[in-house]
C-alpha positions as MATLAB code, in Angstrom:
seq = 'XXXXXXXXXXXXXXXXXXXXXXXXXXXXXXXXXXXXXXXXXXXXXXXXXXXXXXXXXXXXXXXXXXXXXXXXXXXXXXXXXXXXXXXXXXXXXXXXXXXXXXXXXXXXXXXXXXXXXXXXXXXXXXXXXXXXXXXXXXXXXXXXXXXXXXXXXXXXXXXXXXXXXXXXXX';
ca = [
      56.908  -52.757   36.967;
      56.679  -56.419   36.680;
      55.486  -58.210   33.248;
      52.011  -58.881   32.925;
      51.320  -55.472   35.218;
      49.208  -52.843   33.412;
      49.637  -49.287   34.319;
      46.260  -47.398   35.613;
      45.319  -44.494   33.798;
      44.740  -41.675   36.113;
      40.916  -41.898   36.793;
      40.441  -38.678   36.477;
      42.191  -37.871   33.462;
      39.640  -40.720   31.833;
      36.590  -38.834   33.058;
      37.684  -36.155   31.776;
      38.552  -36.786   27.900;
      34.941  -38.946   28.344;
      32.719  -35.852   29.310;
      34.671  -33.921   26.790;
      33.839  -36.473   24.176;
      30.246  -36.730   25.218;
      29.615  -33.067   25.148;
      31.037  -32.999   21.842;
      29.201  -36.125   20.753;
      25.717  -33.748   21.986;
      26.799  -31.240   20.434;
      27.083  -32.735   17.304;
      23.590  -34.974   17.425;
      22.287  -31.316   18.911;
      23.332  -29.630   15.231;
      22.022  -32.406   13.827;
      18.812  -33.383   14.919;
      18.439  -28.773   14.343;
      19.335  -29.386   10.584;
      17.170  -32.002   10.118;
      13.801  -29.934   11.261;
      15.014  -27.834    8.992;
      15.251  -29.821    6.345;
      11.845  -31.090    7.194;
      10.233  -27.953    8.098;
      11.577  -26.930    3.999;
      10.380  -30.329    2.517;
       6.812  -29.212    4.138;
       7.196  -25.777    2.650;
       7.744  -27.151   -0.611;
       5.247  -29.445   -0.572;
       3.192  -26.726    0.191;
       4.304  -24.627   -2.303;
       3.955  -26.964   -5.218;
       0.198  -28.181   -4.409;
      -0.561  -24.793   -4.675;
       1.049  -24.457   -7.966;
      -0.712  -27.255   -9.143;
      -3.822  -26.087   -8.262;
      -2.984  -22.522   -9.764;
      -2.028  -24.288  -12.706;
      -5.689  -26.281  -12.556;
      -7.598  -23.165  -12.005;
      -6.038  -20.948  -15.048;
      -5.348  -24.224  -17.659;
      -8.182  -22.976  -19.692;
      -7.283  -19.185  -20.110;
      -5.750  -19.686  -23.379;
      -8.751  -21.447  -24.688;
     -10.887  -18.686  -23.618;
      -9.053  -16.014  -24.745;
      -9.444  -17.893  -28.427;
     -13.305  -17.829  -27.667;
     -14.022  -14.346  -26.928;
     -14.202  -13.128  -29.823;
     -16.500  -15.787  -30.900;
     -19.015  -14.310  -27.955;
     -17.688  -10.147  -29.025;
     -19.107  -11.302  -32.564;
     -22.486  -12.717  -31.269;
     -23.437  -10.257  -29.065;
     -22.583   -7.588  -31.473;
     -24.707   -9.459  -34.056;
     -27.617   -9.942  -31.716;
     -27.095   -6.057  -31.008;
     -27.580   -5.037  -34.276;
     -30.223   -7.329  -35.120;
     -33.548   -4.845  -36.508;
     -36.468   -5.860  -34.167;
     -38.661   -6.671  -37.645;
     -35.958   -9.504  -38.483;
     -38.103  -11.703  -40.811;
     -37.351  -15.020  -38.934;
     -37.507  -14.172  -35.131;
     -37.270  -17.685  -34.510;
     -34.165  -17.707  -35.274;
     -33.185  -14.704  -33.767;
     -34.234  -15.882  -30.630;
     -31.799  -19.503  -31.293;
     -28.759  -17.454  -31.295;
     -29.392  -15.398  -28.222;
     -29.794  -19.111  -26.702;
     -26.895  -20.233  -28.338;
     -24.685  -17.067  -27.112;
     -26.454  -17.282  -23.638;
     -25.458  -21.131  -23.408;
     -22.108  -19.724  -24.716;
     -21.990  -17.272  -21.730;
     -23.111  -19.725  -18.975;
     -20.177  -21.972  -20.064;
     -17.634  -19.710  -19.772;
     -18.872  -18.294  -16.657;
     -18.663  -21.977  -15.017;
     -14.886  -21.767  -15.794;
     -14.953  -18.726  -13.823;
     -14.881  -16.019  -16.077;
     -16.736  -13.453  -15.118;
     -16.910   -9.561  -17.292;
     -15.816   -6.590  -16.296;
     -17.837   -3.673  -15.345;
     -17.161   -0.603  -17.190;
     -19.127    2.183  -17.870;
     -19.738    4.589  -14.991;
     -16.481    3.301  -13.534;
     -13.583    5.140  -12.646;
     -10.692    4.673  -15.440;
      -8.536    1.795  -14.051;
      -5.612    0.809  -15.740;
      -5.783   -2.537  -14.479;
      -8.550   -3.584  -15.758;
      -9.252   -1.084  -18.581;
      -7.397   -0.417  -21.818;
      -8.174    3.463  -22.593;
      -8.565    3.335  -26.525;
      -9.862    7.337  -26.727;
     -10.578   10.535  -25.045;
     -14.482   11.092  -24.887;
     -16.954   13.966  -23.915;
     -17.979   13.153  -19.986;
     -16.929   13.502  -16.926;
     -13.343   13.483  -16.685;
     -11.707    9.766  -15.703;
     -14.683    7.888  -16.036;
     -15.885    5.174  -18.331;
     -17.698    6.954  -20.973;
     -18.033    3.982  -23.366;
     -16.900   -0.131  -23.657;
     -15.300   -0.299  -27.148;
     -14.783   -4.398  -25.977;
     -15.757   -5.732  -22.758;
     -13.021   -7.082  -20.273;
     -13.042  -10.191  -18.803;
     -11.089  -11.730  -14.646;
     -10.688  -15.094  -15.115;
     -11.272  -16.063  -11.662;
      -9.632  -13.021   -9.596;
      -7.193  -12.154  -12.440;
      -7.835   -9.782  -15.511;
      -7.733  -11.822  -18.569;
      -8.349   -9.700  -21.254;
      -8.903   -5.986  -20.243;
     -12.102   -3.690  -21.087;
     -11.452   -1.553  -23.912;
     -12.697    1.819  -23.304;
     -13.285    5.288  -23.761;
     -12.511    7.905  -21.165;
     -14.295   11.224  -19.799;
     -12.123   13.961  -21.443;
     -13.955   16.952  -18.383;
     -16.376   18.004  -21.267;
     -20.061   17.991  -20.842;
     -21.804   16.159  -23.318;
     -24.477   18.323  -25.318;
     -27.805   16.142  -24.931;
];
């Protein structure tokens, strides 16, 4: 070989390490461009999932504040309950059953709503049983304290008495 002379690769030795190279290159941009949709496809999902924590979080940010003013409303009703239908200033009688009906429609724009109870089937879920009673046996027989969902969950549960199978002598 004279100076200055190159020698030629073998032509196809070339093509070969280059389609080699290429399908690894592919391969690698394939593996790639398959972990970045999943990465994107799991940024979506949490996105997703922390909007609707948010707006779980918006939706039951009160409950503690409620759960302080229930017994405020337990004490008027049972006030208004026992209030003698001769009270000498009816007036006023008929102010706090505004006040605690005000007090009602308030809450229930938060979205509580109270539990139904009596006549019900015993449901641990939503009812606290407190007693056995004489009735029919696993039903509601009496609401010690009524039960409030705040929106679709149970925020404070019905206190009740349960049907014990005895008839009730009327």
């Amino acid at each position: 070989m004279m100076p200055g002379e190159t020698e030629e690769p073998n032509s196809n030795e070339g093509k070969i390490e280059t389609t080699e190279t290429l399908a690894e290159v592919r391969q690698k941009a394939d593996s790639y461009l398959e972990s970045w949709k999943r990465a994107q496809a799991d940024f979506i999902n949490y996105k997703r999932r922390t909007e609707q924590e948010k707006q779980e979080m918006g939706k039951y940010a009160n409950a503690q504040l409620i759960l302080f003013i229930l017994p405020v409303l337990d004490d008027f009703e049972r006030a208004l309950g026992t209030t003698p239908p001769d009270a000498a200033k009816p007036e006023w009688v008929e102010g706090m059953k505004l006040i605690a009906s005000k007090l009602r429609a308030i809450l229930e724009s938060q979205g509580l709503t109270p539990i139904e109870a009596v006549g019900k089937p015993f449901d641990p879920a939503v009812h606290e049983a407190m007693m056995p009673g004489k009735g029919k046996e696993g039903i509601v027989v009496t609401e010690l304290r009524r039960g409030y969902r705040l929106h679709e969950r149970v925020l404070r549960p019905s206190q009740v008495v349960v049907g014990n199978g005895e008839e009730e002598n009327t």
